[in-house]
C-alpha positions as CSV (number, residue, x, y, z in Angstrom):
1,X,97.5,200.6,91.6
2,X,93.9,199.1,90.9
3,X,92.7,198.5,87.5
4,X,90.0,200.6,86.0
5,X,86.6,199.7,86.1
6,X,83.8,200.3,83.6
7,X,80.5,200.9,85.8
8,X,77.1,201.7,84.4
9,X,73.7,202.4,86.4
10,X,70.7,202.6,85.3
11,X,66.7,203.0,86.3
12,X,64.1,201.1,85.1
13,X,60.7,201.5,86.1
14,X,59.7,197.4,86.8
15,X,60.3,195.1,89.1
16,X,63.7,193.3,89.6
17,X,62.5,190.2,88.8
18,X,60.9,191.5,85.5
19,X,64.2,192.7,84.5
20,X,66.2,190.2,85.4
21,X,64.3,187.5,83.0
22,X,64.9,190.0,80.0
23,X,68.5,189.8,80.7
24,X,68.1,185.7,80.8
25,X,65.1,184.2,78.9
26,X,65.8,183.6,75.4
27,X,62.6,184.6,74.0
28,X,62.9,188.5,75.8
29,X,66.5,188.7,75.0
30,X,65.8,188.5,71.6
31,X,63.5,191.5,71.9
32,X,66.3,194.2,73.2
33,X,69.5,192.9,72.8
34,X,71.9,193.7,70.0
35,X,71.3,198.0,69.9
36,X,69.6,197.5,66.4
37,X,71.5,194.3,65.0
38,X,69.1,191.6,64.1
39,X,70.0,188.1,66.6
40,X,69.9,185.2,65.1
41,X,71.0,182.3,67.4
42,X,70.2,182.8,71.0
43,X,70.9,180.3,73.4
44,X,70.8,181.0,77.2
45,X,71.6,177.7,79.5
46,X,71.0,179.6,82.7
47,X,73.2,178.2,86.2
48,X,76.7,178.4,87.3
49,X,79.1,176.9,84.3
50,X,76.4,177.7,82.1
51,X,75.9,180.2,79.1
52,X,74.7,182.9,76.8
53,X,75.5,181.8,73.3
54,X,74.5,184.1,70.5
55,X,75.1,185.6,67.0
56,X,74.4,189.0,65.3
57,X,73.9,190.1,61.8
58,X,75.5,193.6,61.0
59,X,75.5,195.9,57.7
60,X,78.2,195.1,55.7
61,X,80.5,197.9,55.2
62,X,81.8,197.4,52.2
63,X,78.5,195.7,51.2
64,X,76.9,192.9,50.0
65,X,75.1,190.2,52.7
66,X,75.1,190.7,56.6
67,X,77.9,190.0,58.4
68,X,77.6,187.5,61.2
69,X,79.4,187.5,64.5
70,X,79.2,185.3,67.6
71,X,79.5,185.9,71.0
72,X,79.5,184.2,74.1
73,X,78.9,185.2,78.1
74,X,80.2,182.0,80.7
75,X,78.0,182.6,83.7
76,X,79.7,181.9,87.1
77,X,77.5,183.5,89.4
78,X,73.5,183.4,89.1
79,X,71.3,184.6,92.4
80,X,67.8,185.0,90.5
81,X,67.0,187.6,90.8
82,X,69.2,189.7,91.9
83,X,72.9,189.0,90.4
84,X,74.7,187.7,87.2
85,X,78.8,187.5,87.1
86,X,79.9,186.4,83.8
87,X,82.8,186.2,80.9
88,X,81.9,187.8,78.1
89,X,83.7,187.0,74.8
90,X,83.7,187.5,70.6
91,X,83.6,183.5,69.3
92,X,83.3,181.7,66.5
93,X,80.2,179.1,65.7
94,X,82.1,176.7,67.3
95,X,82.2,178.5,70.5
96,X,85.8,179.2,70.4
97,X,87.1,182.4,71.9
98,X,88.0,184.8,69.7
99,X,89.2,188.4,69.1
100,X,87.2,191.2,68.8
101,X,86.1,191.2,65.1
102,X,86.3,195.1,64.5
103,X,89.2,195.9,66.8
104,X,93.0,195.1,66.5
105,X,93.3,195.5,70.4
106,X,91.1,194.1,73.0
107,X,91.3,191.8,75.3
108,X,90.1,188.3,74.4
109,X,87.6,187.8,78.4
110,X,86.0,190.8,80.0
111,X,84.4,189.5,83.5
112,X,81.2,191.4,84.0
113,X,79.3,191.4,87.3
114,X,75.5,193.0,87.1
115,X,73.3,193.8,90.4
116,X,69.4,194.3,90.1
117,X,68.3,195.9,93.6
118,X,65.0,197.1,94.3
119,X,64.3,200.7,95.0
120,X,60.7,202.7,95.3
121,X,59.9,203.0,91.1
122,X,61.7,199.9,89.9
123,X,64.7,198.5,89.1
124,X,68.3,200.4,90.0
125,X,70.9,197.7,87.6
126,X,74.4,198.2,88.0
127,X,76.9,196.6,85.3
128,X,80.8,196.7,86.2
129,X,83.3,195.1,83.9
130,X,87.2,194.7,84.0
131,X,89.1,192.8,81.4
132,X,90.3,189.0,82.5
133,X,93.0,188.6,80.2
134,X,94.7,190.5,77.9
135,X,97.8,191.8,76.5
136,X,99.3,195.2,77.8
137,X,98.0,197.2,74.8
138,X,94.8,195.1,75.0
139,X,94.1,196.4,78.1
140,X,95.0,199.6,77.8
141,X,92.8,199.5,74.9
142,X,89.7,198.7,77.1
143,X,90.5,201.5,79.6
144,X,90.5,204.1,77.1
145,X,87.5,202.3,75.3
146,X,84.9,203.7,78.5
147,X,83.3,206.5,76.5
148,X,82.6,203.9,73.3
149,X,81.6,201.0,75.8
150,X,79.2,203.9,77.6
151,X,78.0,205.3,74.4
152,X,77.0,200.9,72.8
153,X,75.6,200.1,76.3
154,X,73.4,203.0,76.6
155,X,72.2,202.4,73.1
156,X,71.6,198.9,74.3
157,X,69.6,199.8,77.1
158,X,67.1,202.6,76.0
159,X,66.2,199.5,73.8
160,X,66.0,197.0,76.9
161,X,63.6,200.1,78.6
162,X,61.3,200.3,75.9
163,X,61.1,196.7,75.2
164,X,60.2,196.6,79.5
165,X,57.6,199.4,78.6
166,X,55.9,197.6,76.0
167,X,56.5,194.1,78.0
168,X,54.5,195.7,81.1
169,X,52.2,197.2,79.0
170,X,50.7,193.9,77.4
171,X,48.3,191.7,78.8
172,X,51.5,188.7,79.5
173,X,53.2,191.8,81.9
């Protein structure tokens, strides 16, 4: 039996190229990523064996000062610009990998691998991801996790549209 995996697609209406570098320049990632958390470090070392290093403030819930969390993406596959094939993973400052700060079960490396193909109005990007590692209930707790992972991502994409829309829109576009 194969393994689950999560797929999203989605349209946006620029060029590949333009959408790729928001998905791997420091200075545009900043401007989308994190569906409403504020970034604070953002560090992208872009080849093969490279990374995406970065941490997010969030609300406290019981209150009181931002919570920080780190995360980290270890790129093995870069064709600019037209594919990125990464593990993604919670971390600590120190880059270490760590468990998913909110979640008792989930599974410690998710390998992601994201297309960017050309079509007539822009942009078609498809993301797939598939857990690496993980305990049984870790797993089992990313499989049922689709309509959550669906519900963050496209939350984290209207944001990566509009900032493309107001990116195209200015006189560096």
């Amino acid at each position: 039996m194969t393994a689950p995996v999560f797929e999203l697609i989605r349209h946006f209406t620029a060029p590949v190229d333009v959408v790729f570098d928001h998905w791997t320049d420091e200075t545009l990632l900043r401007q989308w990523w994190g569906n409403g958390m504020r970034l604070g470090s953002c560090e992208v070392e872009l080849a093969p064996g490279g990374h995406f290093f970065y941490s997010m403030f969030m609300p406290n819930p019981v209150g009181g000062d931002e919570v920080e969390f780190f995360g980290k993406w270890d790129y093995s596959v870069v064709e600019v610009p037209n594919r990125l094939e990464f593990e993604n993973y919670f971390s600590n400052a120190k880059r270490e990998v760590t468990h998913h700060f909110a979640a008792r079960h989930w599974p410690a490396k998710v390998h992601n691998s994201v297309t960017f193909a050309a079509n007539g109005t822009g942009c078609d990007m498809t993301m797939r991801s598939w857990p690496s590692e993980g305990r049984p209930e870790d797993l089992q707790a990313f499989y049922d996790g689709f309509d959550g992972m669906r519900d963050g991502f496209d939350g984290v994409f209207v944001a990566l549209d509009e900032q493309l829309k107001h990116y195209l829109a200015s006189p560096n576009g």
